[in-house]
C-alpha positions as CSV (number, residue, x, y, z in Angstrom):
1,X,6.8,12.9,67.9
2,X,4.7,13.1,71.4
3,X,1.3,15.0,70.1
4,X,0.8,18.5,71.8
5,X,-0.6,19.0,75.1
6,X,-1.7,22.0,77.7
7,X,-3.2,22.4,80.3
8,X,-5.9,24.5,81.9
9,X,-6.2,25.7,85.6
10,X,-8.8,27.4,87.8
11,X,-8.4,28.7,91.3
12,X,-9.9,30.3,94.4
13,X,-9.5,34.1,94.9
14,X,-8.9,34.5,98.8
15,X,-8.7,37.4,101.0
16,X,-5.3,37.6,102.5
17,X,-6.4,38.3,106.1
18,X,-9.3,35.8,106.5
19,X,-7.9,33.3,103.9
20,X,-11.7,33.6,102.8
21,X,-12.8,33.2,99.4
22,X,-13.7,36.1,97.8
23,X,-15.9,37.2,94.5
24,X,-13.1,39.4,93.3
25,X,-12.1,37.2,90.3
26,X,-13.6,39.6,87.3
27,X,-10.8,42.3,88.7
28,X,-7.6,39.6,89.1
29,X,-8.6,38.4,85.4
30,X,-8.9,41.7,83.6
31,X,-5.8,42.5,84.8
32,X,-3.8,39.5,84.5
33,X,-5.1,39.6,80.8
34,X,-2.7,42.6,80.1
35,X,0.1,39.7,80.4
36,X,-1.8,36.3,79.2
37,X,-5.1,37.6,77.2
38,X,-7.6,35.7,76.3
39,X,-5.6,33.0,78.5
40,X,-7.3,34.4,81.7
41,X,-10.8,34.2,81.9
42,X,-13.7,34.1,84.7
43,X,-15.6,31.1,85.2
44,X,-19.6,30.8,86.7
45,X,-18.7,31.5,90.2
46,X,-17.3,35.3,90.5
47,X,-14.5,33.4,93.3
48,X,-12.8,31.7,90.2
49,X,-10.1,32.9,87.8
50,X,-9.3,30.6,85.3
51,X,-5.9,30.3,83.2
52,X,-4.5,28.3,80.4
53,X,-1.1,27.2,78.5
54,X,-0.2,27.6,74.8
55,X,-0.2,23.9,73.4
56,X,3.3,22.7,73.5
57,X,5.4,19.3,72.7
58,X,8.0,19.6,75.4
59,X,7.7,19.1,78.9
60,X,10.4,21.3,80.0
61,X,8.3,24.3,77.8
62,X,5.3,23.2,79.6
63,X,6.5,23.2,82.9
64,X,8.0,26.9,81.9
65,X,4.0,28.2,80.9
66,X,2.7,26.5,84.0
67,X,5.0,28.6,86.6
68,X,4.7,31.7,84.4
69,X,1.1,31.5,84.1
70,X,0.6,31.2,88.1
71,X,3.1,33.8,88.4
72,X,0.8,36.2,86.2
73,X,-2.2,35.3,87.8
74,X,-0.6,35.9,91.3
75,X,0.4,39.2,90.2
76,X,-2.6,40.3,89.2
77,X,-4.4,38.9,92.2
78,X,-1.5,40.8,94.4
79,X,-2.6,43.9,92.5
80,X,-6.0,44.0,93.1
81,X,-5.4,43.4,97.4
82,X,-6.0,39.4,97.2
83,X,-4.7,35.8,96.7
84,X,-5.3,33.1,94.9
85,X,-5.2,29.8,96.1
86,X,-4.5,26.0,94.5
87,X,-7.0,23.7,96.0
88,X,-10.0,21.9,94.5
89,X,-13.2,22.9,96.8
90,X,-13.0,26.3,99.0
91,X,-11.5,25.9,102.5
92,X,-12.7,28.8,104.1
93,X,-15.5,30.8,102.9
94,X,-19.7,32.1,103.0
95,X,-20.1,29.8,99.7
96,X,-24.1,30.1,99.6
97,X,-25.6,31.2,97.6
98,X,-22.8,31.5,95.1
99,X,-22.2,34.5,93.4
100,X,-22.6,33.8,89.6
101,X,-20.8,36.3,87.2
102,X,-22.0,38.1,85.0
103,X,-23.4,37.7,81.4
104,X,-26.0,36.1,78.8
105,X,-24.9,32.3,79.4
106,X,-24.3,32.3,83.0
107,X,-27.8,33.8,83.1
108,X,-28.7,30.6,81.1
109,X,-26.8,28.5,83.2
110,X,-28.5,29.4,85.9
111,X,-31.6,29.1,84.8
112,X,-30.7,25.9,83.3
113,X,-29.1,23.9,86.2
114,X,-31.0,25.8,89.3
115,X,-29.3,25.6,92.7
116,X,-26.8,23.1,91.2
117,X,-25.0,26.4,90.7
118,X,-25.2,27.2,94.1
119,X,-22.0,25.3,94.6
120,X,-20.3,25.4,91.6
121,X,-17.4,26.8,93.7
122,X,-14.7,24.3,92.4
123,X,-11.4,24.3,90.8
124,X,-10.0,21.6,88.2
125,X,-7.3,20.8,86.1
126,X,-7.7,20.0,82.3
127,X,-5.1,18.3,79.9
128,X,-6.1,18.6,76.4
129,X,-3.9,16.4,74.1
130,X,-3.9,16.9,70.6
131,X,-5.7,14.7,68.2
132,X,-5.9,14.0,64.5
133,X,-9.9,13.7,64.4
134,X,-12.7,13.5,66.8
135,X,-13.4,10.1,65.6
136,X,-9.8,9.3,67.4
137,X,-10.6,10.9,70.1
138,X,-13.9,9.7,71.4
139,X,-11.9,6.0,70.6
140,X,-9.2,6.9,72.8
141,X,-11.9,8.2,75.3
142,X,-12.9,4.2,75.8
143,X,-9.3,3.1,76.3
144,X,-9.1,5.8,79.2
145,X,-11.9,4.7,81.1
146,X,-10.2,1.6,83.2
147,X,-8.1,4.1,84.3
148,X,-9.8,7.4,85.3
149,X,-10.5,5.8,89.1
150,X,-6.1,5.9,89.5
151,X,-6.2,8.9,87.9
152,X,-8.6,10.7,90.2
153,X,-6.7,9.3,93.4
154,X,-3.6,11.1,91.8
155,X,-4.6,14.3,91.8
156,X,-6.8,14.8,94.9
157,X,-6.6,18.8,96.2
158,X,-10.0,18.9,97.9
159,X,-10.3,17.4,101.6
160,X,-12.2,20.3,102.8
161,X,-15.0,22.4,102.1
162,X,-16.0,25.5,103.9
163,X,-14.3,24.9,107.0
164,X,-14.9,20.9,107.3
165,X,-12.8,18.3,107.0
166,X,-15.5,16.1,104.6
167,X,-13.4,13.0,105.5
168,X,-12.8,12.6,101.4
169,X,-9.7,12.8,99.5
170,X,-11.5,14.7,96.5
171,X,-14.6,16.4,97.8
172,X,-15.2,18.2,94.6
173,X,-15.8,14.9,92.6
174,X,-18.7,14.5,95.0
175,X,-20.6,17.6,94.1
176,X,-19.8,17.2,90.3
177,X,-21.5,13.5,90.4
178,X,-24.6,15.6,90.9
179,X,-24.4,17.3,87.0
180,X,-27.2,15.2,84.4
181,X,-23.6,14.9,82.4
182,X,-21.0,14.5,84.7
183,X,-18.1,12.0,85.8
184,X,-16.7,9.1,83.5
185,X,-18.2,9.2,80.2
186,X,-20.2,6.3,78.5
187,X,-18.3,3.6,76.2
188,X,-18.7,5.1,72.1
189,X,-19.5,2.7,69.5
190,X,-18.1,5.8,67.4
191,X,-17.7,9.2,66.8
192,X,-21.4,9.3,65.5
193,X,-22.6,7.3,68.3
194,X,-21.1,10.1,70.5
195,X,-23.0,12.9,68.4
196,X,-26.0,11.2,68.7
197,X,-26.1,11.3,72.5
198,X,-25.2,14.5,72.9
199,X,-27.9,15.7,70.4
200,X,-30.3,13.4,72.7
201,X,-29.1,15.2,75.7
202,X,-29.2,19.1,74.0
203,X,-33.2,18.4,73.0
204,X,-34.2,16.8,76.1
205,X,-32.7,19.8,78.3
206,X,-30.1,17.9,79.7
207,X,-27.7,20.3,78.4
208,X,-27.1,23.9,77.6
209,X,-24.8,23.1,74.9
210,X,-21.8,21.6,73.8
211,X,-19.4,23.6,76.5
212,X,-21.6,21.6,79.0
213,X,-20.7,18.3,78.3
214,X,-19.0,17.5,81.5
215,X,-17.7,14.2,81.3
216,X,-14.1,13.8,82.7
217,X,-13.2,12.7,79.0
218,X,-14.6,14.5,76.0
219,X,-13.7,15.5,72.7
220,X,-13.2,19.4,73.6
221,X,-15.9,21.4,72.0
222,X,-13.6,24.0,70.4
223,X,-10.5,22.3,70.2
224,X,-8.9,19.4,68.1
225,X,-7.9,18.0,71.6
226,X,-9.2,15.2,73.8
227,X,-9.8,16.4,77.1
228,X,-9.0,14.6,80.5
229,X,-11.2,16.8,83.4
230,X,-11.2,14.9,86.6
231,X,-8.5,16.2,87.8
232,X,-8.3,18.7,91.1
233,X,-6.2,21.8,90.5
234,X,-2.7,21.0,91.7
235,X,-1.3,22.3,94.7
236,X,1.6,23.0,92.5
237,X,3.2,24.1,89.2
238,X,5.6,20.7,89.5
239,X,2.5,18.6,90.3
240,X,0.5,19.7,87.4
241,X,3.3,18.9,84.8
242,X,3.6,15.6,85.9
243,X,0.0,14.9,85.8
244,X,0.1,16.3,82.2
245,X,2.3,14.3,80.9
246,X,0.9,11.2,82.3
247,X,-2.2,12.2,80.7
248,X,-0.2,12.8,77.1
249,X,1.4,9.0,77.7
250,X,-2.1,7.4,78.9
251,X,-3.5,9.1,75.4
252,X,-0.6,7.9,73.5
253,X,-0.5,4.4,74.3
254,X,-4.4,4.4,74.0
255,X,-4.2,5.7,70.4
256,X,-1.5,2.8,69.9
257,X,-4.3,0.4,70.6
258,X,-7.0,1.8,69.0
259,X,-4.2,1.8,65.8
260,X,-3.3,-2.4,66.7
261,X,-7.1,-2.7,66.6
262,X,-7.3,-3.7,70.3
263,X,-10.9,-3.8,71.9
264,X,-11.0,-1.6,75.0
265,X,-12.3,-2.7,77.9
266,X,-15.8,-2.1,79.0
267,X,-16.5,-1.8,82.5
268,X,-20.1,-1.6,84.2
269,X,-21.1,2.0,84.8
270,X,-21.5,0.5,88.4
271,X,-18.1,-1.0,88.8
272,X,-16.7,2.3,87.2
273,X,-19.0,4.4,89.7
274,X,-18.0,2.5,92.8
275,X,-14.1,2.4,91.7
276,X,-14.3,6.6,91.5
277,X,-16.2,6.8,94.8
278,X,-13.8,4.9,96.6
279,X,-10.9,7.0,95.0
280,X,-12.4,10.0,95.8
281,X,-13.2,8.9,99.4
282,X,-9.7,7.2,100.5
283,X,-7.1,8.3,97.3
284,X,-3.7,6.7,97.0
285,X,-4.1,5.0,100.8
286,X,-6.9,3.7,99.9
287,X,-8.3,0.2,98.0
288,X,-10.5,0.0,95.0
289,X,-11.7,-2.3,92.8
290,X,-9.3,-2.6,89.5
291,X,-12.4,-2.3,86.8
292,X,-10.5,-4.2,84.6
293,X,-10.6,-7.3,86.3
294,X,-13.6,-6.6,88.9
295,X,-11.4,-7.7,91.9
296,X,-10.4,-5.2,95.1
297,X,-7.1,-3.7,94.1
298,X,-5.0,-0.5,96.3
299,X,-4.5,2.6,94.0
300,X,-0.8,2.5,95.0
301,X,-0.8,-1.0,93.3
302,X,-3.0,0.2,90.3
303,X,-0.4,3.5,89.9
304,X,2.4,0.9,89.5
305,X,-0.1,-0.5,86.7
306,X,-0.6,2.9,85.1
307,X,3.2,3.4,85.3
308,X,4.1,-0.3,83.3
309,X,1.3,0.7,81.0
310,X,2.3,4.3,79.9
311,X,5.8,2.9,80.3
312,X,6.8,2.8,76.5
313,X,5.2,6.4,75.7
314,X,7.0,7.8,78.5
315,X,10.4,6.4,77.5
316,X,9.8,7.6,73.7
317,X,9.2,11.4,74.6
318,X,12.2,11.5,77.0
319,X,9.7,11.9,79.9
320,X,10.1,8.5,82.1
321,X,12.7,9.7,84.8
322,X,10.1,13.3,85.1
323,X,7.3,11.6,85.5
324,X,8.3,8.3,87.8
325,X,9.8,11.1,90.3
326,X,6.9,12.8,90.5
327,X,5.0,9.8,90.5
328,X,7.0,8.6,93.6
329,X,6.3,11.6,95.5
330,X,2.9,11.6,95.6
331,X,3.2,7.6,96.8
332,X,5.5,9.0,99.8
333,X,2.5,11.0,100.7
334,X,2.5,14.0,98.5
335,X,-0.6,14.1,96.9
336,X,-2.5,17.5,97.4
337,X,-4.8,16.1,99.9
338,X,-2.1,14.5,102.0
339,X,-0.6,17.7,102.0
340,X,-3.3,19.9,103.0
341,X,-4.2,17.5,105.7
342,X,-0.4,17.7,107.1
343,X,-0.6,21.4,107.0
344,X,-3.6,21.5,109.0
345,X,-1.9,19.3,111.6
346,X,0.8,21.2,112.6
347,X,-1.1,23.8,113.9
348,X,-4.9,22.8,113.8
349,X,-5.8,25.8,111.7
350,X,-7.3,25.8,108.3
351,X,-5.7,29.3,107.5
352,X,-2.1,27.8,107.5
353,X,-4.1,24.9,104.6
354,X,-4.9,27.9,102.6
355,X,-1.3,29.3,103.3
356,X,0.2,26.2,101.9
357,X,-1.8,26.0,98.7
358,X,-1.4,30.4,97.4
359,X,0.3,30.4,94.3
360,X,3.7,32.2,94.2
361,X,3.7,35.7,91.8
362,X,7.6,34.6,90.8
């Protein structure tokens, strides 16, 4: 049986005149916790209300949460006299300086990490998928790495940024790369290599603790999950199912090869770093460099890759047909950034962007 999976969401609280971001995300998230509980929560930045699934083994069930947890959030947000919105960096908005929530640890945070707060204003998608020990999961971690570039070109949501177009697929990769622990993690000898590292990072300062481990992969701090983070949050419910379970195959087949014994490969931080900034820049229209062979390669040819790879996962867990449709959609110009950009077009105005990407409260 396919291991457990879920997923965990964050989005922009709007105004529903200006489109506007809005630090009203403490209110949409105490209410929408009469419905999810401890499933809603704030984040940092007081314009971010963040929800998550149940783990679950079936797709179908997952895709169920997904729209029921949007639909809660939207209510509540509805409630309270604003939106939220599905897009990885804020469209519209006064983002500076941020306004950081409340409490002990953001206080911490703050003092920690300085004006890199400032624009923490953000949204991502996590996919935690469940694993046996974390001495599994930081070896599937180093099979993932080849393929976190295609990944990232998948799921761009985040052309704009407070009323620009930045010219990038994935803006919000840009101002994470910024974080001391940030973007694709290192290769692991082990489980105690990773500990090791991390305890090196905690002393030095690095780090405020474990929940600050930002690497796009990560054995979850609280959780007996691996979990994927580079994703933006998608534009919608459908999107971010198929993302998931692409993630839970990816994992799968990686854990397969780390069973068979198989080395995984080990590309340069700089070919691994140049392969994310071109995703990030151009997504699926654009070319990379395929880290596993160190040659110039277009992310629509390395998804075809991804696909053959995960194939045999897919087809065990009944979730091929799912996930190649979805997969063929974003190829025919449906990723979220494609889309964003087409809504602009039609009538030149960033509010109808913002439009396009508000979650539905049914």
């Amino acid at each position: 049986m396919a291991p457990r999976f879920g997923i965990e969401e964050e989005y922009f609280v709007v105004d529903p005149g200006t489109r506007e971001v809005v630090p009203r995300a403490p209110a949409v998230v105490r209410r929408a916790s009469a419905t999810l509980g401890e499933r809603a929560s704030t984040e940092l930045v007081a314009f971010l209300a963040e929800a998550k699934t149940a783990p679950c083994y079936d797709l179908d069930k997952l895709g169920e949460q997904v729209r029921s947890m949007r639909a809660a959030m939207a209510a509540a947000a509805a409630a309270e006299g604003v939106r939220l919105a599905a897009s990885g960096t804020p469209i519209l908005g006064d983002l500076f300086p941020a306004p950081i929530g409340a409490g002990a640890r953001y206080a911490e945070s703050r003092a920690t990490y300085r004006a890199l707060d400032d624009e923490q204003s953000i949204c991502s998608c996590h996919v935690h998928v469940e694993m046996p020990d974390r001495e599994r999961a930081v070896q599937v971690s180093n099979h993932l790495r080849p393929w976190l570039p295609t990944l990232l070109a998948l799921a761009a949501n985040s052309p704009y940024w407070a009323g620009r177009d930045t010219g990038h697929a994935c803006w919000r990769v840009m101002t994470w790369a910024r974080w001391p622990v940030a973007g694709p993690p290192p290769f692991f000898e082990s489980s105690a290599h990773y500990e090791d590292l991390v305890g090196t990072l905690l002393g030095c300062g690095a780090l405020m603790d474990a929940g600050t481990i930002f690497w796009d992969v990560r054995p979850s701090a609280r959780l007996p999950t691996v979990e994927v983070r580079l994703a933006d949050v998608a534009p919608s419910a459908a999107d971010a199912v198929v993302f998931a379970a692409l993630i839970r195959a990816l994992v799968e087949v990686s854990s397969a090869a780390v069973d068979a014994g198989e080395p995984p490969p080990d590309p340069s931080p700089e070919m691994l770093r140049a392969a994310y900034w071109l995703a990030a820049r151009d997504g699926l229209g654009g070319t990379g460099v395929d880290v596993r062979t160190g040659r110039p390669a277009g992310f629509r040819e390395q998804t075809g890759a991804l696909m053959a790879h995960v194939r045999p996962a897919l087809e065990a867990s009944g979730d091929l047909r799912a996930v190649a449709d979805g997969v063929r959609r974003l190829l025919a110009g449906g990723t979220g950034a494609e889309r964003q950009r087409a809504a602009y077009r039609r009538r030149g105005r960033l509010t109808d962007v913002v439009d396009a990407l508000l979650l539905p409260d049914r």
